[in-house]
C-alpha positions in Angstrom: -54.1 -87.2 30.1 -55.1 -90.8 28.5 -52.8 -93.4 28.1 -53.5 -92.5 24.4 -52.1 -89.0 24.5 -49.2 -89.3 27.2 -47.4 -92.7 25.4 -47.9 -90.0 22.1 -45.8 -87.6 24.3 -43.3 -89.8 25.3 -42.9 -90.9 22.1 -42.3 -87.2 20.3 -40.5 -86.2 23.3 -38.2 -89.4 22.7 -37.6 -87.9 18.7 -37.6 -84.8 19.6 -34.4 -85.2 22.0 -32.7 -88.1 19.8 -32.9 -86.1 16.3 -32.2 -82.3 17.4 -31.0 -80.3 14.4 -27.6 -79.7 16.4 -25.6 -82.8 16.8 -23.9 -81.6 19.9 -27.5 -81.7 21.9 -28.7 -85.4 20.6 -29.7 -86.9 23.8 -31.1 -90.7 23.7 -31.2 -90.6 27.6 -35.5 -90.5 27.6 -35.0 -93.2 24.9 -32.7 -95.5 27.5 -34.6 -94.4 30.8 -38.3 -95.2 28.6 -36.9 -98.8 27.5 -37.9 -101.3 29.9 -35.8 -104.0 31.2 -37.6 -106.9 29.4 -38.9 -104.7 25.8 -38.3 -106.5 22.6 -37.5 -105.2 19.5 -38.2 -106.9 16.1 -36.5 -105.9 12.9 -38.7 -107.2 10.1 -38.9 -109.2 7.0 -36.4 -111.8 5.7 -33.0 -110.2 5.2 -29.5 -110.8 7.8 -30.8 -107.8 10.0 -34.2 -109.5 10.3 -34.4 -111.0 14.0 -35.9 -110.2 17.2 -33.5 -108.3 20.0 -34.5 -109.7 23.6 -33.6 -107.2 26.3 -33.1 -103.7 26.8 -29.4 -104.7 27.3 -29.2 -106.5 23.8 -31.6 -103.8 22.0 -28.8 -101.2 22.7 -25.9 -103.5 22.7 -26.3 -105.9 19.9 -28.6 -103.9 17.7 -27.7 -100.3 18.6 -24.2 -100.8 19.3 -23.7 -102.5 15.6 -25.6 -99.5 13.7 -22.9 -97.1 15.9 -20.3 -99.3 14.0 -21.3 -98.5 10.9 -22.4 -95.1 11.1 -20.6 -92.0 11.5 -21.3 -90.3 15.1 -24.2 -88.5 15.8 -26.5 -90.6 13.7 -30.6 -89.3 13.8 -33.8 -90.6 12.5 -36.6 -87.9 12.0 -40.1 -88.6 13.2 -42.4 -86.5 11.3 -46.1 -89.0 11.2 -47.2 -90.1 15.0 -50.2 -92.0 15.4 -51.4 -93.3 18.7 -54.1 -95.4 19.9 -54.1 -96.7 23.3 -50.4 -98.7 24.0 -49.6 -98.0 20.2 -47.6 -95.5 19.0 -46.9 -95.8 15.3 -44.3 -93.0 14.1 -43.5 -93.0 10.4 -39.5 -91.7 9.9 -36.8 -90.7 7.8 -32.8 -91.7 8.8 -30.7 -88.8 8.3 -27.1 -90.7 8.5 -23.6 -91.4 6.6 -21.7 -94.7 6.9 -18.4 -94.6 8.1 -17.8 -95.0 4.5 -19.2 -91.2 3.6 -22.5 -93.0 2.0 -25.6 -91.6 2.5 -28.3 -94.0 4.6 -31.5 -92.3 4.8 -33.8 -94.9 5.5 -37.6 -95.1 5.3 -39.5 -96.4 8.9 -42.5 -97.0 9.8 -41.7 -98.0 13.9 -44.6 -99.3 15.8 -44.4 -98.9 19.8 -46.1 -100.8 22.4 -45.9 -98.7 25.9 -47.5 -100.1 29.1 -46.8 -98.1 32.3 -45.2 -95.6 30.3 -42.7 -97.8 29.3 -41.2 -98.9 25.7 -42.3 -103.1 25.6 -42.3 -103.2 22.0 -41.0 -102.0 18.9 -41.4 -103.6 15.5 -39.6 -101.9 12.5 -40.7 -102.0 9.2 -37.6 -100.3 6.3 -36.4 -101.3 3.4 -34.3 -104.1 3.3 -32.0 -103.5 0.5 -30.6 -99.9 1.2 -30.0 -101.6 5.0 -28.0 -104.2 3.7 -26.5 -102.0 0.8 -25.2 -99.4 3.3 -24.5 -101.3 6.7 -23.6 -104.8 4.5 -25.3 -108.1 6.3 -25.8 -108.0 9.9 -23.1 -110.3 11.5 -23.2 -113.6 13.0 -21.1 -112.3 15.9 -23.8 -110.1 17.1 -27.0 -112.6 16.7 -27.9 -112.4 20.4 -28.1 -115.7 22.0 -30.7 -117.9 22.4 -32.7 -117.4 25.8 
């Protein structure tokens, strides 16, 4: 299988696991075991969420762990557009969520991957900016990871 195909695989397999129609079988474990120790994610644009997550440790800490504050449990986002071309993965989504507040948050993504060695390096995510903030409210000082 090309590197093409398989980080395409991983990818879907990922989604598939993470956004299962029954809440009680949601499993990010392929999502934490796929994450490398070093990967980086960048939430994009110019709003209190924009920044750029250093660390698998502070990608599911300080990013993860926040949206888990603010969302009610079980939280999904549904992959249905994957496009791959050697270590890029680009998967176009829809959040299926409610804030601890009952809101609805059903973002828009478009996620862009970077695998190497069949590991997650990279993830830039690209969603709109004003339902973020509208439904989670400004992304706190208190979690801005530190300066490396």
């Amino acid at each position: 299988m090309s590197d093409t195909a398989s980080n395409k695989k991983l990818i879907q397999e990922i989604f598939a696991a993470a956004g299962n129609p029954d809440p009680a079988a949601r499993d990010r474990a392929l999502f934490v075991a796929s994450l490398a120790d070093d990967a980086i994610w960048t939430v994009t644009g110019q709003y209190s969420w924009s920044r750029t997550f250093e660390g698998k440790q502070s990608i599911l800490n300080d990013l993860h762990g926040h949206v888990r504050t603010r969302l009610v449990e079980r939280t999904r986002t549904l992959a249905f557009r994957f496009i791959a071309d050697g270590d890029y993965v680009a998967v176009e989504a829809k959040g299926d969520n409610v804030t601890r507040e009952g809101a609805r948050y059903d973002n828009d993504y478009c996620l862009i991957f970077r695998l190497a060695d069949g590991r997650i390096k990279e993830i830039r995510e690209y969603c709109d900016s004003v339902l973020t903030e509208k439904a989670l409210g400004k992304f706190p000082d208190s979690k801005i990871p530190a300066a490396i």
